[in-house]
PyMOL Python script that loads the backbone (N, CA, C, O; Angstrom):
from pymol import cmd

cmd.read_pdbstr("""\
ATOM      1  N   UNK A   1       0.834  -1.165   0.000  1.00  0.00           N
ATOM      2  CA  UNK A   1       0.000   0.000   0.000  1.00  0.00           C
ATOM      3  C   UNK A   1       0.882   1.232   0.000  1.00  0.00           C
ATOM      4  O   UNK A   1       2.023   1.141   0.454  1.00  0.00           O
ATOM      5  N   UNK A   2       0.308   2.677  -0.605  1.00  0.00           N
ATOM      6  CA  UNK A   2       0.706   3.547  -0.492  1.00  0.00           C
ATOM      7  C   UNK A   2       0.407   4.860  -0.344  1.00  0.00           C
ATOM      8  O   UNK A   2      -0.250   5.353  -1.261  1.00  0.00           O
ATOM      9  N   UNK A   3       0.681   5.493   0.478  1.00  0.00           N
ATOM     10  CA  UNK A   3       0.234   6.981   1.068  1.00  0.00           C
ATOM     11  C   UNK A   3       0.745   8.033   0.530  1.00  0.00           C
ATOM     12  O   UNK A   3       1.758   7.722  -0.098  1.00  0.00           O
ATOM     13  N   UNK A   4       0.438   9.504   0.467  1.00  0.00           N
ATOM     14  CA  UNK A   4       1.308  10.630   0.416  1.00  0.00           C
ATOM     15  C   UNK A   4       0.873  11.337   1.638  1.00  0.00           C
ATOM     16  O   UNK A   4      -0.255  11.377   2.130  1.00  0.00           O
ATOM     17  N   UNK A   5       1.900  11.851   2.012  1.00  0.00           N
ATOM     18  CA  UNK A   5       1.630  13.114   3.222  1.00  0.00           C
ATOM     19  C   UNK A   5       2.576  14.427   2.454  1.00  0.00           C
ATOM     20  O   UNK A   5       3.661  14.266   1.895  1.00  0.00           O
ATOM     21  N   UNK A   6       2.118  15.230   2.549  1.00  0.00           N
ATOM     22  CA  UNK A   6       2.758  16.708   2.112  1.00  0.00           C
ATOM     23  C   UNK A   6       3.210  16.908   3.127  1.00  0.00           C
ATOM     24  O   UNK A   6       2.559  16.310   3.985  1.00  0.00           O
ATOM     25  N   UNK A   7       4.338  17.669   3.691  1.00  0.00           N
ATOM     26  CA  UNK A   7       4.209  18.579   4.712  1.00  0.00           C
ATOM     27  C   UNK A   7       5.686  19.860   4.337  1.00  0.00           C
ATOM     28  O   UNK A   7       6.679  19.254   3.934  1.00  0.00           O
ATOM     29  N   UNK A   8       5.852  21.136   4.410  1.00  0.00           N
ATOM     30  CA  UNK A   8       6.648  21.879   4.332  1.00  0.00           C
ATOM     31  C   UNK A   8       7.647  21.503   2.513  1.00  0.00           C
ATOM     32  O   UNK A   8       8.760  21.477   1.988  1.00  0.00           O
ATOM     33  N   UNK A   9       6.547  21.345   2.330  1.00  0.00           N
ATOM     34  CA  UNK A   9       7.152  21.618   0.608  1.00  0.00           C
ATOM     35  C   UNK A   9       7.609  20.205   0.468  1.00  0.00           C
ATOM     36  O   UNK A   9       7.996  20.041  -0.690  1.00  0.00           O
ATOM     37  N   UNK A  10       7.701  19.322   1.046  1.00  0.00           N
ATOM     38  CA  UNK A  10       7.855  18.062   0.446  1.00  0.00           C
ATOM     39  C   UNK A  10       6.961  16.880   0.656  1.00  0.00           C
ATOM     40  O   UNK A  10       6.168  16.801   1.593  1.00  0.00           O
ATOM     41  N   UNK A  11       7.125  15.991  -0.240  1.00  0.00           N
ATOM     42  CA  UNK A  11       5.979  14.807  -0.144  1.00  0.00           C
ATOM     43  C   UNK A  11       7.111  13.509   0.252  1.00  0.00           C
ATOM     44  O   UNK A  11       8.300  13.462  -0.065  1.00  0.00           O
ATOM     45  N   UNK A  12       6.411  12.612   0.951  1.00  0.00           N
ATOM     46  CA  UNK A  12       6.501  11.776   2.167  1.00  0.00           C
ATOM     47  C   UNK A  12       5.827  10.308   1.074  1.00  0.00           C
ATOM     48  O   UNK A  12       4.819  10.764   0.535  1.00  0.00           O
ATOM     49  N   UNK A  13       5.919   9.648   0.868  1.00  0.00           N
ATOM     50  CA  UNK A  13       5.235   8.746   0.621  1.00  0.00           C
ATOM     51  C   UNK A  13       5.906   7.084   1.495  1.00  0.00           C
ATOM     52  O   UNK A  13       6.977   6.477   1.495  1.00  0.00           O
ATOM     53  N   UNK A  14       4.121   6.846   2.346  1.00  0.00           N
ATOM     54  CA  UNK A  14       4.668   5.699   3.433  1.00  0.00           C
ATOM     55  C   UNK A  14       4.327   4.585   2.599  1.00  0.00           C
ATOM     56  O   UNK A  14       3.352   4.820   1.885  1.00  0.00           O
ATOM     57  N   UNK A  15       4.998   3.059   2.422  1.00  0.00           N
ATOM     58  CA  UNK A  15       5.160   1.938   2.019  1.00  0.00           C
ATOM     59  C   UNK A  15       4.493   1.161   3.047  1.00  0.00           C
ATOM     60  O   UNK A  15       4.795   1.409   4.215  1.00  0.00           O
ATOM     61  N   UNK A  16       3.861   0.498   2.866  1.00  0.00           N
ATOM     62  CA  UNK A  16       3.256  -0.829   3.446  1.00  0.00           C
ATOM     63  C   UNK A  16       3.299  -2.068   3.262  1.00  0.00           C
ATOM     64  O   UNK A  16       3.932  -2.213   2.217  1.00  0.00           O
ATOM     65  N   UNK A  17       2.853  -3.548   3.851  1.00  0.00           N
ATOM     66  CA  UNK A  17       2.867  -4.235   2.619  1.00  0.00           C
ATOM     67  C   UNK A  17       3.981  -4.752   1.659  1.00  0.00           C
ATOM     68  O   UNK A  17       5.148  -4.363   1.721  1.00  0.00           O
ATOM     69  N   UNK A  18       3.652  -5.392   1.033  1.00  0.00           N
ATOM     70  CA  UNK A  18       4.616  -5.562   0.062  1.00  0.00           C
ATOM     71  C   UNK A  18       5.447  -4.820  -1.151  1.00  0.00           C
ATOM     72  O   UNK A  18       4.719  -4.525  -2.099  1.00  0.00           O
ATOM     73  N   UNK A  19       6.605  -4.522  -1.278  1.00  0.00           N
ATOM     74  CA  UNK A  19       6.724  -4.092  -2.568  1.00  0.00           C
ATOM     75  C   UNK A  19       7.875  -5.098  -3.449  1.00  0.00           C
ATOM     76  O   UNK A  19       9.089  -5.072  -3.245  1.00  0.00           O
ATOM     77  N   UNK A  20       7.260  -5.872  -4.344  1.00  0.00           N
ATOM     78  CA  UNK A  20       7.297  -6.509  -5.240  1.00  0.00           C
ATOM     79  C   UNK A  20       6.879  -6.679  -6.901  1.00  0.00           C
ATOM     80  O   UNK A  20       5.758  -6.485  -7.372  1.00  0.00           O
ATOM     81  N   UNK A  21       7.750  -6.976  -7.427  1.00  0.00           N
ATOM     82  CA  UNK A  21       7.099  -7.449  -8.272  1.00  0.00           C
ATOM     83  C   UNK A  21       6.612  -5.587  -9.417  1.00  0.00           C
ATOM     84  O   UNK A  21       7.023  -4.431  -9.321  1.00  0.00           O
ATOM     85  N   UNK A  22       5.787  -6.147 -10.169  1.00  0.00           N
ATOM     86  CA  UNK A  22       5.088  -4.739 -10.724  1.00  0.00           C
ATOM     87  C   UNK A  22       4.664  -4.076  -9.872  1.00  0.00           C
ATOM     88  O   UNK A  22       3.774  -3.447 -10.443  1.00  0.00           O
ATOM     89  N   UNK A  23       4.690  -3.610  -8.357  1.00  0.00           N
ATOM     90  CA  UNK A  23       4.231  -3.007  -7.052  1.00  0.00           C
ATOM     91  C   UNK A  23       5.465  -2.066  -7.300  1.00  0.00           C
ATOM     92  O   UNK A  23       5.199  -0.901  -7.596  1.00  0.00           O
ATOM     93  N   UNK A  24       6.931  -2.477  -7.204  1.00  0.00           N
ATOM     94  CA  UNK A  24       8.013  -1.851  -7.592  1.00  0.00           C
ATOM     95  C   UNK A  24       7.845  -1.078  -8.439  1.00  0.00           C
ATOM     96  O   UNK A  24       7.867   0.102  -8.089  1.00  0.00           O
ATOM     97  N   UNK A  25       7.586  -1.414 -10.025  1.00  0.00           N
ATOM     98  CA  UNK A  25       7.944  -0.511 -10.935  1.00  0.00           C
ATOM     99  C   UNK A  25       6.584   0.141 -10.751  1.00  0.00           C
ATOM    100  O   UNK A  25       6.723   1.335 -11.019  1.00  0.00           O
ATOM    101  N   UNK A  26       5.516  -0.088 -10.460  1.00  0.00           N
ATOM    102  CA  UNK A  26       4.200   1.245 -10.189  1.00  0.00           C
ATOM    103  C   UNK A  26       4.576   2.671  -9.296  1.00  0.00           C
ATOM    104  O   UNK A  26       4.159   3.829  -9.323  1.00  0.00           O
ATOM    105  N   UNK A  27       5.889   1.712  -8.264  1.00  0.00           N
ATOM    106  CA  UNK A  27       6.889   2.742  -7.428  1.00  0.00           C
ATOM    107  C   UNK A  27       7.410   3.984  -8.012  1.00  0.00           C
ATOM    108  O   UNK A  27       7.405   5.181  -7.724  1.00  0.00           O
ATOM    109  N   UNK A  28       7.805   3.322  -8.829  1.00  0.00           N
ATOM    110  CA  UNK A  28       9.307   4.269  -9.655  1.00  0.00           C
ATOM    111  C   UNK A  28       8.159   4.632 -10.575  1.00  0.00           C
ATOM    112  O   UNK A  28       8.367   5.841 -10.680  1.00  0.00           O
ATOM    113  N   UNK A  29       7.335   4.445 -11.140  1.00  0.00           N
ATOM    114  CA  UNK A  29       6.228   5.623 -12.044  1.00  0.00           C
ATOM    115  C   UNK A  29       5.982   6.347 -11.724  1.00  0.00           C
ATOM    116  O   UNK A  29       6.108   7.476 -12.198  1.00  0.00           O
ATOM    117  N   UNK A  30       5.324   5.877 -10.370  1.00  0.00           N
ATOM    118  CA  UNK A  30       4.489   7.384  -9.303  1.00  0.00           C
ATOM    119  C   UNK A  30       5.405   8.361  -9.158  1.00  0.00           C
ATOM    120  O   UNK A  30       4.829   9.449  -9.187  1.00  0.00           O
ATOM    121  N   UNK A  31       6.829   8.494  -8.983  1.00  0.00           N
ATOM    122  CA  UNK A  31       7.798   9.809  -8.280  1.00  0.00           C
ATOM    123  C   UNK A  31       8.590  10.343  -9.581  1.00  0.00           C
ATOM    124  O   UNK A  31       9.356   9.652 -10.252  1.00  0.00           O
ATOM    125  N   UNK A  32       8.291  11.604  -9.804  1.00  0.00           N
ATOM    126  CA  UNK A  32       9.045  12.240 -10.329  1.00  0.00           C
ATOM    127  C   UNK A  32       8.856  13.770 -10.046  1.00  0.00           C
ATOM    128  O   UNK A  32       7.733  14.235 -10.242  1.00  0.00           O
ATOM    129  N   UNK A  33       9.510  14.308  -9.757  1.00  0.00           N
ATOM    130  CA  UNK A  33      11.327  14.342  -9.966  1.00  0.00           C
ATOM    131  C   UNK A  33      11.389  13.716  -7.949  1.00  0.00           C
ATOM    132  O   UNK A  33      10.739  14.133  -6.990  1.00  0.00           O
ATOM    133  N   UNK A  34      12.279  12.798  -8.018  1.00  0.00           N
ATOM    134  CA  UNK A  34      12.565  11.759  -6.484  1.00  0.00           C
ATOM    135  C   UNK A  34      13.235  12.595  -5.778  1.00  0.00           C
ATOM    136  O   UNK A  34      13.346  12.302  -4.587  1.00  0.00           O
ATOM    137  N   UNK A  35      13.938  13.977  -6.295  1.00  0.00           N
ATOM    138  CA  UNK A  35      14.850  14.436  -5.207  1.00  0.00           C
ATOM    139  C   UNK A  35      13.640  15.526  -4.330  1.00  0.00           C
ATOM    140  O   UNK A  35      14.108  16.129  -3.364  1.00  0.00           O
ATOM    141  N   UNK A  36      12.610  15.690  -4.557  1.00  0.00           N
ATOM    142  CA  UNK A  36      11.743  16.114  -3.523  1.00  0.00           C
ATOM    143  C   UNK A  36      10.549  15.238  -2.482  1.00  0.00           C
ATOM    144  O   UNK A  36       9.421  15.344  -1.999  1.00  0.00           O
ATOM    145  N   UNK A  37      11.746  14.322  -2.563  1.00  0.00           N
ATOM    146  CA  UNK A  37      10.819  13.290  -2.231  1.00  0.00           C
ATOM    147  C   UNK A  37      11.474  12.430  -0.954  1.00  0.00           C
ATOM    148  O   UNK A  37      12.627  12.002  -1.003  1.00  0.00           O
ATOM    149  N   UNK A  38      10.551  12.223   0.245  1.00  0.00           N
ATOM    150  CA  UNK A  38      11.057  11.187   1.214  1.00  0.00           C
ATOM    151  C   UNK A  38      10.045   9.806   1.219  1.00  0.00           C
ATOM    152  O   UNK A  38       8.818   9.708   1.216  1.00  0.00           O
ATOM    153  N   UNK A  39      10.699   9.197   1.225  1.00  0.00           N
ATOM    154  CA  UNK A  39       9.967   7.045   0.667  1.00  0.00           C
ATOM    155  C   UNK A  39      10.171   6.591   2.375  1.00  0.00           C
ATOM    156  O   UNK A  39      11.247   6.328   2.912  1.00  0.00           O
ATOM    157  N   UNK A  40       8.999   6.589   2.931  1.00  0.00           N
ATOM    158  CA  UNK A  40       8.780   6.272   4.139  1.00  0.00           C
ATOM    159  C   UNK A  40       8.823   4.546   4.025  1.00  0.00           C
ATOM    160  O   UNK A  40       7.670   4.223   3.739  1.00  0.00           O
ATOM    161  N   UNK A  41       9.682   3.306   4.132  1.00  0.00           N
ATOM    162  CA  UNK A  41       9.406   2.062   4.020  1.00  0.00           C
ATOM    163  C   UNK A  41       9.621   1.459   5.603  1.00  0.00           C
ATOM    164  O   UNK A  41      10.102   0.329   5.687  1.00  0.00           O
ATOM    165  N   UNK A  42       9.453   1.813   6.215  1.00  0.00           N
ATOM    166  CA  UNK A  42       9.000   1.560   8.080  1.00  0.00           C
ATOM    167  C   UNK A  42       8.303   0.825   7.820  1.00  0.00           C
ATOM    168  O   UNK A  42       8.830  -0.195   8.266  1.00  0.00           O
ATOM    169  N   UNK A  43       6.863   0.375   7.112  1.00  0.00           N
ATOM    170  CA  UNK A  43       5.810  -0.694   7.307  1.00  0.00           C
ATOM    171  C   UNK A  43       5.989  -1.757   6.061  1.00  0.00           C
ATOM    172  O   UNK A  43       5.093  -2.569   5.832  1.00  0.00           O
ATOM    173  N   UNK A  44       7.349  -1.706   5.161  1.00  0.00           N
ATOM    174  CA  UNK A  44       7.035  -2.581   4.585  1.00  0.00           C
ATOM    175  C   UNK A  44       7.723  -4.242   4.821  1.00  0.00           C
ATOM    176  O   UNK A  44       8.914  -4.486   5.015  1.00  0.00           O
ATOM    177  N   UNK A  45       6.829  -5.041   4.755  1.00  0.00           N
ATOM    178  CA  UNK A  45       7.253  -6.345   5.395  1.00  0.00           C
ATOM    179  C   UNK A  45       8.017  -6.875   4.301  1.00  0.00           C
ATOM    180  O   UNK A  45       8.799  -7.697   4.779  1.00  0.00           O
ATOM    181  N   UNK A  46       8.116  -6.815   3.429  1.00  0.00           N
ATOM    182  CA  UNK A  46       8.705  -7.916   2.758  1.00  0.00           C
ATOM    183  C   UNK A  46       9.448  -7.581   1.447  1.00  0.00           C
ATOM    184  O   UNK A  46       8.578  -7.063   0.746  1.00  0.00           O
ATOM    185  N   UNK A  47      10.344  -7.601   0.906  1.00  0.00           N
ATOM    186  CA  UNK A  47      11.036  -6.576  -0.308  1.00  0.00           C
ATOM    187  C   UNK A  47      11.839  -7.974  -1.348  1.00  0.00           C
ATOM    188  O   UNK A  47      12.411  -8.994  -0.963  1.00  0.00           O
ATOM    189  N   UNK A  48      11.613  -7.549  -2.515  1.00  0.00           N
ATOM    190  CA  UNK A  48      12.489  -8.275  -3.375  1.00  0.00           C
ATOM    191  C   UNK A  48      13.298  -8.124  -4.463  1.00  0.00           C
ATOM    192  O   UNK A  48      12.149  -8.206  -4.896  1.00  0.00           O
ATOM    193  N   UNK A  49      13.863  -8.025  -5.111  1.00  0.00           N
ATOM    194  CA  UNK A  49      15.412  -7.398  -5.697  1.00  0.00           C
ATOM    195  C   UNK A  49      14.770  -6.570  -6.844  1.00  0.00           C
ATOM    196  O   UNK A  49      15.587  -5.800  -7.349  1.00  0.00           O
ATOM    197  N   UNK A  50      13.546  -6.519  -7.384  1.00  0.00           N
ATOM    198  CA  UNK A  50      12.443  -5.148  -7.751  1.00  0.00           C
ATOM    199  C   UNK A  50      11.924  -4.476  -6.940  1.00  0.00           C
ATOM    200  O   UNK A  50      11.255  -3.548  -7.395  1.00  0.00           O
ATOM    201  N   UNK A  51      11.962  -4.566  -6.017  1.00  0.00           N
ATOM    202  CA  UNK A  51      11.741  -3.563  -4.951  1.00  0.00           C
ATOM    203  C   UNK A  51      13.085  -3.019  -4.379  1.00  0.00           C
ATOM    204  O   UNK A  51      12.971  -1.890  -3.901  1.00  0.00           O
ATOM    205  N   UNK A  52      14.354  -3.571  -4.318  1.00  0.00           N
ATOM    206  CA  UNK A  52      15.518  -3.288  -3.813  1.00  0.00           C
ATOM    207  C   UNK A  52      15.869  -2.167  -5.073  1.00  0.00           C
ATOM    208  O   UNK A  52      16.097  -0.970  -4.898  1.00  0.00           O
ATOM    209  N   UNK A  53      15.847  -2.941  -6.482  1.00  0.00           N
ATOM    210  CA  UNK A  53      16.171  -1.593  -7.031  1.00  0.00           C
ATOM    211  C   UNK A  53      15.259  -0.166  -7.457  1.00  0.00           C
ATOM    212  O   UNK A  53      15.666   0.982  -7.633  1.00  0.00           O
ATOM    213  N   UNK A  54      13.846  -0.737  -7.544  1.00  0.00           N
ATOM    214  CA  UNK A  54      12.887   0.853  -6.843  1.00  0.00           C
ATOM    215  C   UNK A  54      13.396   1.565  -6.115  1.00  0.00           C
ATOM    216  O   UNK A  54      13.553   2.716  -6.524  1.00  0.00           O
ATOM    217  N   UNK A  55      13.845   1.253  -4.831  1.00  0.00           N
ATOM    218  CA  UNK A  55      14.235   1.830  -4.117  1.00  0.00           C
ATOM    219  C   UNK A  55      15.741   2.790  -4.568  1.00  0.00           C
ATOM    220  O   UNK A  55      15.841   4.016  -4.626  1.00  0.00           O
ATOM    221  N   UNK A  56      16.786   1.754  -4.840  1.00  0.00           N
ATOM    222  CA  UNK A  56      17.538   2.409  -4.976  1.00  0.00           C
ATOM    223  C   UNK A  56      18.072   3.247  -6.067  1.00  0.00           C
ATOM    224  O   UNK A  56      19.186   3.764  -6.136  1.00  0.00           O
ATOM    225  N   UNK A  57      16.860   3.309  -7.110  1.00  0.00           N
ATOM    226  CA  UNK A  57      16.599   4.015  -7.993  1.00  0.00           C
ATOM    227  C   UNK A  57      16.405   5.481  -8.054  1.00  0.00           C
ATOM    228  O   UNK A  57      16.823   6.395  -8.765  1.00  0.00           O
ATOM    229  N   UNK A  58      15.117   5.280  -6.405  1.00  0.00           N
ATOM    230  CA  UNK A  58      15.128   6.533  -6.218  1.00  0.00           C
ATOM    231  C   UNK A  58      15.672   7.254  -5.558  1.00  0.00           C
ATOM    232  O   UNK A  58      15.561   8.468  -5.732  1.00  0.00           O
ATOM    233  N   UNK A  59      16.764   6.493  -4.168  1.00  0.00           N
ATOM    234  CA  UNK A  59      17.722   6.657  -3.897  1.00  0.00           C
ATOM    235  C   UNK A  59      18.815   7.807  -4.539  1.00  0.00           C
ATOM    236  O   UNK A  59      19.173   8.944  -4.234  1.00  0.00           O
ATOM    237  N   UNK A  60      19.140   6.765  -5.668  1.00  0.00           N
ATOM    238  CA  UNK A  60      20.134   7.385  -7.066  1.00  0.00           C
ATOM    239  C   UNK A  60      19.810   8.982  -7.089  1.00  0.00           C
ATOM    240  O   UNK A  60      20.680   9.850  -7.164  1.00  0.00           O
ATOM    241  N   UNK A  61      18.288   9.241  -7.004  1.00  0.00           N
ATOM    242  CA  UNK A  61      17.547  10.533  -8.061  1.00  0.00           C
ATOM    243  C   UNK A  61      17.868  11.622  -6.800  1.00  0.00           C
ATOM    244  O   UNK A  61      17.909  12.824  -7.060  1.00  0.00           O
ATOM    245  N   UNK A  62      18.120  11.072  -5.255  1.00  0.00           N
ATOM    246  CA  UNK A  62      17.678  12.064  -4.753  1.00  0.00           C
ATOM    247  C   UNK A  62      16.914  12.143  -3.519  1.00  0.00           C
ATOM    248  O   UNK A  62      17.227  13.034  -2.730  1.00  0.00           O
ATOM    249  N   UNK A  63      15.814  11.232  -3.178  1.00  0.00           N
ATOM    250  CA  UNK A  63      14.958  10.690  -2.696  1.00  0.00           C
ATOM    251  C   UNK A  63      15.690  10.522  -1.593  1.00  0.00           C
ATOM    252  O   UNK A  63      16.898  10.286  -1.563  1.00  0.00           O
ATOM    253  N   UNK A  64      14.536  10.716  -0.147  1.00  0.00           N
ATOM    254  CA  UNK A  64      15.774   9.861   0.922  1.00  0.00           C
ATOM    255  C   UNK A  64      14.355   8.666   1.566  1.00  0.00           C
ATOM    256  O   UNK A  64      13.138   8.597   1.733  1.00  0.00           O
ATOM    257  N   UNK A  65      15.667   7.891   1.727  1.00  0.00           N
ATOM    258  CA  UNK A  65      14.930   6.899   2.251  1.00  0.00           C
ATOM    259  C   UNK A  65      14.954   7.247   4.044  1.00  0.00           C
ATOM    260  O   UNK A  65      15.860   7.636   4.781  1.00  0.00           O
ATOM    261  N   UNK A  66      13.168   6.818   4.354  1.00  0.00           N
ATOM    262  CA  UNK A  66      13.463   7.005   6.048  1.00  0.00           C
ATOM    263  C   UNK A  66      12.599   5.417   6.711  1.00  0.00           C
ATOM    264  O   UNK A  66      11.538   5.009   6.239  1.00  0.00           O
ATOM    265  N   UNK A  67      13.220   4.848   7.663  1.00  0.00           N
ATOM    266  CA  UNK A  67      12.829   3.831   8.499  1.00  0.00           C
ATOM    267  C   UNK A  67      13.072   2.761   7.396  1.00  0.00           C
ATOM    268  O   UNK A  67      12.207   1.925   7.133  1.00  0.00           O
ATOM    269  N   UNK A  68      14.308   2.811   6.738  1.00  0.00           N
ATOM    270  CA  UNK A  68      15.291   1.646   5.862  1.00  0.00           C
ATOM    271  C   UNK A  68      16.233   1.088   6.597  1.00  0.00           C
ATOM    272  O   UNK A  68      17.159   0.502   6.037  1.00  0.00           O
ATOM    273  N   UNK A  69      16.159   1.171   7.984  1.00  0.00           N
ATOM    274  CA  UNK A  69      17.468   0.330   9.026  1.00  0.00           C
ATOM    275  C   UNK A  69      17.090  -1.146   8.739  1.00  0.00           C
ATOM    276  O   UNK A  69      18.042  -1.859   8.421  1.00  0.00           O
ATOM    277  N   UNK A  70      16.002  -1.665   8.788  1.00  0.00           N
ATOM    278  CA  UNK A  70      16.086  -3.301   8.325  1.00  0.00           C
ATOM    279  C   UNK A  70      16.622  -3.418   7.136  1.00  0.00           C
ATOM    280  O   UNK A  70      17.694  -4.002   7.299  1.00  0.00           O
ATOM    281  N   UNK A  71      16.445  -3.158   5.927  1.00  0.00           N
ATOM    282  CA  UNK A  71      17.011  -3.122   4.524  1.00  0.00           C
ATOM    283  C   UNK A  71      18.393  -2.488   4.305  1.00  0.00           C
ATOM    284  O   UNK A  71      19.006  -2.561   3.241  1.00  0.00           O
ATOM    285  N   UNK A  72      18.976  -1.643   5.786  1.00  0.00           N
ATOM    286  CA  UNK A  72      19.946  -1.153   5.144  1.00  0.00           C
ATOM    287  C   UNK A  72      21.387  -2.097   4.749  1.00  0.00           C
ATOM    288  O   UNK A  72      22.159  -1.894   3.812  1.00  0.00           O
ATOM    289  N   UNK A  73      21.426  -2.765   5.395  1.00  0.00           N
ATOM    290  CA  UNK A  73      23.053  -3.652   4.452  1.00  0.00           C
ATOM    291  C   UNK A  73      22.195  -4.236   3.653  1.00  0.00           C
ATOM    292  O   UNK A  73      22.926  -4.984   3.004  1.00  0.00           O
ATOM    293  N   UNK A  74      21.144  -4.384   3.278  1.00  0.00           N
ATOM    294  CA  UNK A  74      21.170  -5.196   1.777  1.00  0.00           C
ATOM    295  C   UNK A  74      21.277  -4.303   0.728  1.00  0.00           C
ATOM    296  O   UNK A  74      21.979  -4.416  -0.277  1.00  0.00           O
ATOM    297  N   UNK A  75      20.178  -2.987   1.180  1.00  0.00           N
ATOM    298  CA  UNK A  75      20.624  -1.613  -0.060  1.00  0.00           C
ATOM    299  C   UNK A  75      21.616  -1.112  -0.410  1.00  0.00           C
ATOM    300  O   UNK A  75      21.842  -0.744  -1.563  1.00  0.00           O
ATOM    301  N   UNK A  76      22.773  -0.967   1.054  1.00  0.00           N
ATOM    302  CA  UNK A  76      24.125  -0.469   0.313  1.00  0.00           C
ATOM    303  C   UNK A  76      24.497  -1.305   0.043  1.00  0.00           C
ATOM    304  O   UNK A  76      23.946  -1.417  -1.052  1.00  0.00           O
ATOM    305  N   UNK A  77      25.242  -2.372   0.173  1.00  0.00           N
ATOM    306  CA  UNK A  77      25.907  -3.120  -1.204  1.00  0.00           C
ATOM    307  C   UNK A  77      24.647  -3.105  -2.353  1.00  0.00           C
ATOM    308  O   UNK A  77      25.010  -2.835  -3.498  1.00  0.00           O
ATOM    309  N   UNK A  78      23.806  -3.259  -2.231  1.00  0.00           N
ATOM    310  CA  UNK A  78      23.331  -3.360  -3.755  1.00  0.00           C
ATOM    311  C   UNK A  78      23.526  -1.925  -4.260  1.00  0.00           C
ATOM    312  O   UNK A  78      23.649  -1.837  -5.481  1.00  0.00           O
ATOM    313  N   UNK A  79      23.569  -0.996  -3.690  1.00  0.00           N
ATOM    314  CA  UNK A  79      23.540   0.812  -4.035  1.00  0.00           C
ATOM    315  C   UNK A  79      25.614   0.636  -4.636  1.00  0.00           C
ATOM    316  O   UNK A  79      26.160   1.077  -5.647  1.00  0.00           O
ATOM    317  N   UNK A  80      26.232  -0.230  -3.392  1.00  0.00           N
ATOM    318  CA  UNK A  80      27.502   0.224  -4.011  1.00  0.00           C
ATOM    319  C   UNK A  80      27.955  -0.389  -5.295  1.00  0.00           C
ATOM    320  O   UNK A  80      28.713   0.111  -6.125  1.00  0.00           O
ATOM    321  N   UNK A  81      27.168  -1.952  -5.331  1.00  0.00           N
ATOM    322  CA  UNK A  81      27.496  -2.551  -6.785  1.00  0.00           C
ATOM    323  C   UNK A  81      26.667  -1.953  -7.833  1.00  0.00           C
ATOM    324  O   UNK A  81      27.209  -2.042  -8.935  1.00  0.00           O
ATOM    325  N   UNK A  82      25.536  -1.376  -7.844  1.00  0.00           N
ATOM    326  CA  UNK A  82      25.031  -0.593  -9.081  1.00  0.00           C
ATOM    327  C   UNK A  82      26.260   0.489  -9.814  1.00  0.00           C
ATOM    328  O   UNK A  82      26.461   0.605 -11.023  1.00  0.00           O
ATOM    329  N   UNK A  83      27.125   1.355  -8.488  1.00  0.00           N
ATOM    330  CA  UNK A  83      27.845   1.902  -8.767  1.00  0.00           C
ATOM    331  C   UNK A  83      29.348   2.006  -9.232  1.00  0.00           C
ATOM    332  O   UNK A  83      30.119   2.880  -9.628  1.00  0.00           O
ATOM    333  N   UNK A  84      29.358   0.429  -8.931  1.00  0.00           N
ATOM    334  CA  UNK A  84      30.899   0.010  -9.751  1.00  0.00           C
ATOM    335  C   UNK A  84      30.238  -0.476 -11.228  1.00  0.00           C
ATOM    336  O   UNK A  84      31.113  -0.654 -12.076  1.00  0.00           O
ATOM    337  N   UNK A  85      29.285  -0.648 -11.552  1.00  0.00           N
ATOM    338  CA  UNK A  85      28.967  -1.182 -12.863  1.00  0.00           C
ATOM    339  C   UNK A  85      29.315   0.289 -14.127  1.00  0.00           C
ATOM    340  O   UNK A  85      29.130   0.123 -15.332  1.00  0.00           O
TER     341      UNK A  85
END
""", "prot")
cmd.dss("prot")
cmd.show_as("cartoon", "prot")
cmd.util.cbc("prot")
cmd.orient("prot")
């Protein structure tokens, strides 16, 4: 599932649920431009390497990720090997 909250000129969007699968790339449709953007994933239970790179897609753009401490060693190495490629 997914939310927006506005608040002070930027949008918030909270993750729930799963993001998988075409859930991911519906992700990365919805945000543009990502660098005004914070990706709340605190509620999401369950993530898979389309959702790892959603994320760190938008990561890439700008975007900050908040309540990513469970995901975080799997995102940076996957964030640092996107970047040796």
């Amino acid at each position: 599932m997914l939310s927006l909250i506005r608040h002070e000129g930027r949008i918030t969007i909270k993750l729930t649920g799963r993001l998988e699968g075409p859930h991911a790339e519906d992700l990365r449709l919805t945000v543009c431009p990502p660098s005004a953007l914070d990706v709340d994933v605190s509620g999401v239970t369950s993530i898979d390497r389309d959702g790892e790179r959603a994320l760190i897609w938008l990561r890439e753009r700008g975007a900050t990720l908040l309540g990513a401490e469970r995901f975080a060693g799997r995102l940076l190495a996957s964030l640092v090997s996107s970047k040796q490629r």
